[in-house]
C-alpha positions, 0 to 999 in steps of 0.5 A: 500500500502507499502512503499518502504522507511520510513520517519520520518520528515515533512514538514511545507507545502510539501508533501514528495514523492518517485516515484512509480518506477523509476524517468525517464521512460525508459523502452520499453518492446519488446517481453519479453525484457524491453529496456532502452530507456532514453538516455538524461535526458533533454526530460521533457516527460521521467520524471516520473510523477508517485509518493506516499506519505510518508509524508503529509505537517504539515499544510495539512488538505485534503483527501491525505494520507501517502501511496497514489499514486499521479501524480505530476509535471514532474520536481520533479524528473527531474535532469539537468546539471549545466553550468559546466556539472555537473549533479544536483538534483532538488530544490525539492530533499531531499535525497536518493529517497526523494523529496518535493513537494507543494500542488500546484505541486501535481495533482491527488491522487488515493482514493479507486482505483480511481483519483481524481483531487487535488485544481483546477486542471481538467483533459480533454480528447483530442478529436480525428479527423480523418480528421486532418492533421497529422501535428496537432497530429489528436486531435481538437486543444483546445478541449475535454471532462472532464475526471477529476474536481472538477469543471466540470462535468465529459464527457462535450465537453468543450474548453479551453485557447491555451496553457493552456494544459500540457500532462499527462499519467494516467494509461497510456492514454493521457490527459491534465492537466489545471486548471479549469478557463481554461475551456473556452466555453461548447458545448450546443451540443454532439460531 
């Protein structure tokens, strides 16, 4: 892969990241035209999650390399506004598109074209049910089957602590983001 910037510095314990295209994900393609949709950069679900590694912590010893695309934290990128109005960069930015990130803010990292989940963090599908109001979202509350661990093993139905989910788009289809000591009960039996 290359890299849009090149960086020379290191980190004694964070990643140094880019985003993988742009910081706020606002872009609505209809027809052949692409909409800028974002309007406020309050909404945590515009921030781009979507990075790649240019600079790996001086301490690190695991798989993740300069140059690999990760998810990561959404408020990496995120920018606010202080008291006064002012719009401000994240604690993690560095500068021009450059951001820290610690081990525990980075949540996938692709290897040879596939995900992998980083520390302890799995990844569930939500289950969908039809006969679910509307008013749930149409998914079974606090359950689904593992799409990504280091832990589990991969498709087991599984539940998992109430409000330990955090949404992820990977490759843009939903799934939630926890640790794994928040997988709570196994289904014995296939759903």
């Amino acid at each position: 892969m290359t890299l849009k910037h090149s960086i020379k510095m290191q980190s004694p314990d964070s990643f140094i990241v880019t985003p993988k295209e742009k910081k706020y994900n606002s872009g609505k393609k209809i027809g052949e035209v692409i909409f800028d949709t974002v309007t406020s950069i309050e909404n945590a679900k515009d921030v781009s999650k979507e990075a790649i590694v240019v600079s790996l912590p001086l301490n690190y010893e695991g798989e993740v390399e300069v140059g690999d695309e990760v998810i990561i934290h959404h408020n990496i990128f995120r920018d606010y506004y202080d008291q006064n109005g002012n719009m401000k960069h994240s604690r993690a930015y560095l500068y021009d598109d450059f951001y820290t990130a610690i081990p525990e803010e980075l949540f996938l990292y692709k290897k040879n074209g596939k995900w992998k989940a980083n520390l302890d963090f799995c990844f569930i599908e939500p289950l969908e049910e039809d006969s679910i109001s509307i008013l749930e979202g149409g998914f079974l509350p606090h359950t689904g089957n593992v799409y990504l661990s280091n832990t589990h093993k991969p498709k087991s139905p599984i539940g998992f602590t109430p409000e330990s989910e955090y949404e992820v788009y990977i490759d843009g289809k939903l799934y939630y983001k926890m640790s794994d000591r928040d997988v709570c009960i196994y289904d014995r039996f296939e759903i």
